[in-house]
N, C-alpha and C positions, 0 to 999 in steps of 0.2 A: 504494500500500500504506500502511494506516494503522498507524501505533504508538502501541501506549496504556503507558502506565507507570506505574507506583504509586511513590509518595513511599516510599522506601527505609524501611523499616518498623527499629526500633533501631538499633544500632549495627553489625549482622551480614550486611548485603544478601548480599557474597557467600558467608557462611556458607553462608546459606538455596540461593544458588544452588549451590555445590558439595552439597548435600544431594539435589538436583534431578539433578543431574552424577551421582554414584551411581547414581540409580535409571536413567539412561539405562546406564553401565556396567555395570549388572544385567542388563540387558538384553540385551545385547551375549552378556555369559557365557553365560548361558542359552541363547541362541539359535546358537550359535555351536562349545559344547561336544561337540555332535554331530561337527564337523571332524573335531576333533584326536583321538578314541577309534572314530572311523567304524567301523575295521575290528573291532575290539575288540567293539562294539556286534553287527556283523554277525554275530561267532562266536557270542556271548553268547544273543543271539535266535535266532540261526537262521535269519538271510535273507541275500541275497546283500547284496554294497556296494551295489550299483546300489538296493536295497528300501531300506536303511538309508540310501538320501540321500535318501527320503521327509522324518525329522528335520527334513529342513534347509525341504527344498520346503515341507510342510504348514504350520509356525506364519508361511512367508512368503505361502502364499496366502489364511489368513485376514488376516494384519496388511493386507492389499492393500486387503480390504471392512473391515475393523476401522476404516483410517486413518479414511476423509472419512462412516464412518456416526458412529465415536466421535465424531468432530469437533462435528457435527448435533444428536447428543442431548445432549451434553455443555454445548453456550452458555452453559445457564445453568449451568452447576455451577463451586461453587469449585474452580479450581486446584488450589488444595492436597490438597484432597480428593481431588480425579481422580488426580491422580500418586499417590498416597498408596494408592489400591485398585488401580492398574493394578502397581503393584511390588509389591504384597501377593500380588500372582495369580502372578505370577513364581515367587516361592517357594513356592507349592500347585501351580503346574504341574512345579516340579525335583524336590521332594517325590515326587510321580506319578510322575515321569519313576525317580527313583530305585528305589523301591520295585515297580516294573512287573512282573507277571509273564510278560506275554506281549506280542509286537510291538505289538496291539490297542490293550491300555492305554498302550505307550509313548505311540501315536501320540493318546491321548487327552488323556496331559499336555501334549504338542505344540502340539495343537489349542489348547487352553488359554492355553497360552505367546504364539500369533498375534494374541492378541485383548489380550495388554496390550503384545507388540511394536506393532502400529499404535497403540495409544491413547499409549504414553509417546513414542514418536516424531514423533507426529504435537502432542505439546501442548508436551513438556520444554522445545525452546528457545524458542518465544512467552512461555512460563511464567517463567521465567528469566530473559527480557529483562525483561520489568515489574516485575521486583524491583528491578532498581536505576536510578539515573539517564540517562538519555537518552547521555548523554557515553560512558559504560562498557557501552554497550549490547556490542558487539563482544565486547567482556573475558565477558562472560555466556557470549555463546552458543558461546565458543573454549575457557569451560570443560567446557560439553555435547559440543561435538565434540571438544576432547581424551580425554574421558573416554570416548568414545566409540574413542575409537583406540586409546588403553590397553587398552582393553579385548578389543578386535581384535589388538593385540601378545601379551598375555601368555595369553589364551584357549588358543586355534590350540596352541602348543608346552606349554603346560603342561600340559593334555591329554594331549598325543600323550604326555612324557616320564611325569604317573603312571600312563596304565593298562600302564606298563613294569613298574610296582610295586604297584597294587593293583589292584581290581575296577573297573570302568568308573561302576560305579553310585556310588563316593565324588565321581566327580567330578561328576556331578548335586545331590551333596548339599552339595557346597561351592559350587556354584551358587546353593541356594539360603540355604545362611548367608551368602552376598554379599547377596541379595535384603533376606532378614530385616533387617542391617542396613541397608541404606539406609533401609526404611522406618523403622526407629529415628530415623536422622536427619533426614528429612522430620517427624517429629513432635515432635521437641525444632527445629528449627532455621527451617524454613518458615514464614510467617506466611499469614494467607487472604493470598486472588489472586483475587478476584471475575472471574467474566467480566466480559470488554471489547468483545475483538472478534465479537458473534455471529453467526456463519455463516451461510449459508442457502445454497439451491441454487442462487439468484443467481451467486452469489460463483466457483461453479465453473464455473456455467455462461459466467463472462467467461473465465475461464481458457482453457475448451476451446474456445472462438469465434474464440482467436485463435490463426494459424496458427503464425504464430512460437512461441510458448508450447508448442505439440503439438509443433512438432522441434522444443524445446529439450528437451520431455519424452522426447519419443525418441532423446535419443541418450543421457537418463541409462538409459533402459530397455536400450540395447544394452551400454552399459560396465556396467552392475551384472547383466545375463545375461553378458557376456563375463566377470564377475570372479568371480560362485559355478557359473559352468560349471568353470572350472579353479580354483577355490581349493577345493570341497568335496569333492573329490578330491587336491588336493595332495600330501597324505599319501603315497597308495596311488602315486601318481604319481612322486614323490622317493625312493620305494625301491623299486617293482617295476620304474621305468623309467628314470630315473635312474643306479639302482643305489646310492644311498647306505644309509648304518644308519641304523634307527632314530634315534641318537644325533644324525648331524649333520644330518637333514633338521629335527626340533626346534632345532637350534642356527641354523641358517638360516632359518628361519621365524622364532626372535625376531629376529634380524637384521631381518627383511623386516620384523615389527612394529613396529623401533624407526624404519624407513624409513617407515614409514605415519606417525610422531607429523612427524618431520622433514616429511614433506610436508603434512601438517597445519597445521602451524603458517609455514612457511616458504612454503607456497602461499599462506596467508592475507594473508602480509606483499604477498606481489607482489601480492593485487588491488589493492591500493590502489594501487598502480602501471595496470594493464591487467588489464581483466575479460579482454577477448576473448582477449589475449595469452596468459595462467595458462593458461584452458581448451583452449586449440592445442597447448600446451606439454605440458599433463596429457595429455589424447587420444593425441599422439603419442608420450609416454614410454609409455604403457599399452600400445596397440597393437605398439609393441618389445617392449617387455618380453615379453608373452607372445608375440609371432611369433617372439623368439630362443629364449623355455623350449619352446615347440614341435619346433620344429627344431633343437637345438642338445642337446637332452637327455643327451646321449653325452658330452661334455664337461662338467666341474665347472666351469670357468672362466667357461663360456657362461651355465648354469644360475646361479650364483652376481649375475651382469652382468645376469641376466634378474629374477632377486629383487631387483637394488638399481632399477631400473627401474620395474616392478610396485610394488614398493612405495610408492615417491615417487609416483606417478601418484595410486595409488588413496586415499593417503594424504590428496590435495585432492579428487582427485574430487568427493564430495559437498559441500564446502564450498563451490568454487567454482562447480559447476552450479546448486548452491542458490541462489548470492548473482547469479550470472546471471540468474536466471529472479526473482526479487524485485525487482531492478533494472531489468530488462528494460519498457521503453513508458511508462516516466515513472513505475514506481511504484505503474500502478493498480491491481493486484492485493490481496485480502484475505488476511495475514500469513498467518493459520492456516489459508485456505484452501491457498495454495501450500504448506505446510506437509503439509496432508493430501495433496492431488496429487501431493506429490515424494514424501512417505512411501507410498501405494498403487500410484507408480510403482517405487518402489525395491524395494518387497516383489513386484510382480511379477516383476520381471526377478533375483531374490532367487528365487523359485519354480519358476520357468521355465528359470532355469539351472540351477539344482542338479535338477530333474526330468530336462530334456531330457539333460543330462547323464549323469544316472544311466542313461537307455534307453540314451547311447550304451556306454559300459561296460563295460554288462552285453552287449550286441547286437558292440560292435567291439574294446573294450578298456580299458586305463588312459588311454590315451594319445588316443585319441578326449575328452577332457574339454578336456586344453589345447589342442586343435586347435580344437576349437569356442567356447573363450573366445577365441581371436586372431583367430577372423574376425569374432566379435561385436563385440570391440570396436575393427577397423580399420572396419566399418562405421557405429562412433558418430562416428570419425574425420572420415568421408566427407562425414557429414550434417552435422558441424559445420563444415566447412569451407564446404561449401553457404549453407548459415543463414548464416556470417559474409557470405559475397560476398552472398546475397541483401537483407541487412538495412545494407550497410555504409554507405548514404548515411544510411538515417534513423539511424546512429552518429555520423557525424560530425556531422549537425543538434540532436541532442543533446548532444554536448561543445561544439560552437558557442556555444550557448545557455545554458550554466553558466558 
């Protein structure tokens, strides 16, 4: 994998990079918002939950073709630029999404929404990195994925607790006064970011040739359908089965978000300790965590021990499967290729959870969601445990050798 970097442009590198950091946390809101007002949404419109987790599936099955096609057309295009129209669309898809009159148009602002979820995700941290020094590359992209968890924290519950208090459609619109501003800040604060690394079908095609690479993508594919099978449901799930209020399944959900920065940041620390270690560690707190909120629902204690779990896991998740799979064969992977690969994988198993989910629901009940996210993801468990015994000699020949 190659890294290209640009000579830190003024005095502000990571100014410019927290501005970058925004439009990914814009992102996140947006996309995300549907969670926490699900049901709210569903009276509103007039469709069952199980229809209204469309929201969630639809901007993840475009962001899926968005990621590695934006990736392709995009080469040549300045950086700045790109992030700069991809957060713009954000806020004319919440805009949409706000002012909607019928299911239709929600799902057209949705639509919309998909297509700058894959392009900010698939560019933001390559973006980011090149803005500052080679040394502080890390610091860059830990501020995209914090703000990416931030944003995953305070979403989810703040949601759920206004449409306690107002119409579901303000929280669309503060979606997109999120949006608006970042792109303010991209345009005071970014400088160009010429392409570097340009893609081609090559670049994927090394990707998908190698088999390691496919199960390492498959087991991000099973813990991100195992984590929006039971997270876009949560809601309905913490009070129709559960049995908590309104009140404390929000208060437990920012819990579970401030568990997500924690394992965030705190996973991040352990790679540099053991890649393979974090990702055994993350897999297996994940698969607890939802086999206990499964099973254990009847209980607060359970449920509570199942959200500090779930959260820690998911909280590295994508950091550390990320930083796997870049790492992974010495390196020869193209940045923004894997970049796009893990964003079109994320956005499916992002689509396909919150979908298959919603049939089950609607077809078995609330409780069918968290049952099909714990077997999702004891089976990413499986395959990673696999991967590691399969690959462990050519590991050790690689730490040999450094």
């Amino acid at each position: 994998m190659s890294q290209n970097h640009l000579a830190p442009r003024g005095r502000r590198p990571l100014a410019a990079v927290f501005a970058i950091a925004l439009g990914s946390f814009s992102v996140v809101v947006a996309e995300f918002v549907p969670v926490g007002a699900l049901s709210a949404i569903a009276r509103g419109l007039r469709v069952s939950e199980g229809e209204a987790g469309l929201l969630v599936t639809l901007p993840a099955v475009v962001g899926a073709v968005a990621a590695p096609v934006a990736t392709v057309l995009m080469r040549r295009l300045d950086r700045r630029v790109a992030v700069q129209v991809l957060t713009a669309l954000i806020a004319v898809s919440c805009v949409l999404s706000a002012i909607a009159p019928t299911f239709g148009v929600m799902l057209l602002g949705r639509l919309l929404l998909g297509v700058s979820v894959g392009g900010v995700w698939a560019t933001a941290v390559s973006a980011a990195a090149r803005l500052v020094p080679e040394r502080i590359v890390h610091t860059a992209s830990s501020m995209v994925f914090g703000a990416i968890a931030v944003g995953s924290v305070i979403t989810v519950p703040s949601a759920t607790l206004a449409v306690a208090h107002v119409d579901w459609r303000w929280t669309f619109a503060g979606a997109a006064v999120v949006a608006v501003f970042a792109v303010v800040m991209q345009l005071v604060l970014v400088p160009r970011i010429p392409a570097a690394d340009r893609v081609t079908g090559a670049d994927f095609r090394t990707i998908l040739t190698s088999a390691p690479a496919v199960a390492l993508l498959a087991i991000v594919l099973f813990v991100v359908f195992g984590q929006f099978s039971a997270f876009t449901f949560v809601v309905p799930y913490l009070v129709s089965v559960a049995g908590l209020s309104a009140a404390t399944a929000s208060l437990l959900l920012f819990v579970y978000g401030v568990l997500t920065i924690v394992g965030n940041f705190g996973g991040g620390a352990l790679l540099g300790r053991s890649i393979r270690g974090t990702v055994i560690a993350t897999l297996v707190a994940g698969g607890a965590g939802l086999l206990l909120l499964a099973l254990g629902a009847s209980a607060v204690v359970a449920v509570v021990v199942a959200l500090v779990l779930w959260g820690l896991s998911w909280g590295n998740a994508p950091v550390a499967l990320q930083h796997w799979l870049f790492t992974f064969d010495g390196k020869r992977f193209s940045a923004e290729a894997v970049n796009a690969s893990f964003t079109a994988v994320v956005q499916v198993g992002v689509a396909a959870g919150s979908f298959l989910a919603g049939l089950a629901v609607d077809a078995v009940g609330t409780s069918s969601s968290v049952q099909l996210g714990a077997a999702s993801a004891l089976v990413a468990l499986v395959i990673g445990l696999v991967l590691m015994a399969a690959t462990a000699r050519r590991y050790r020949v690689l730490v040999e050798t450094r």
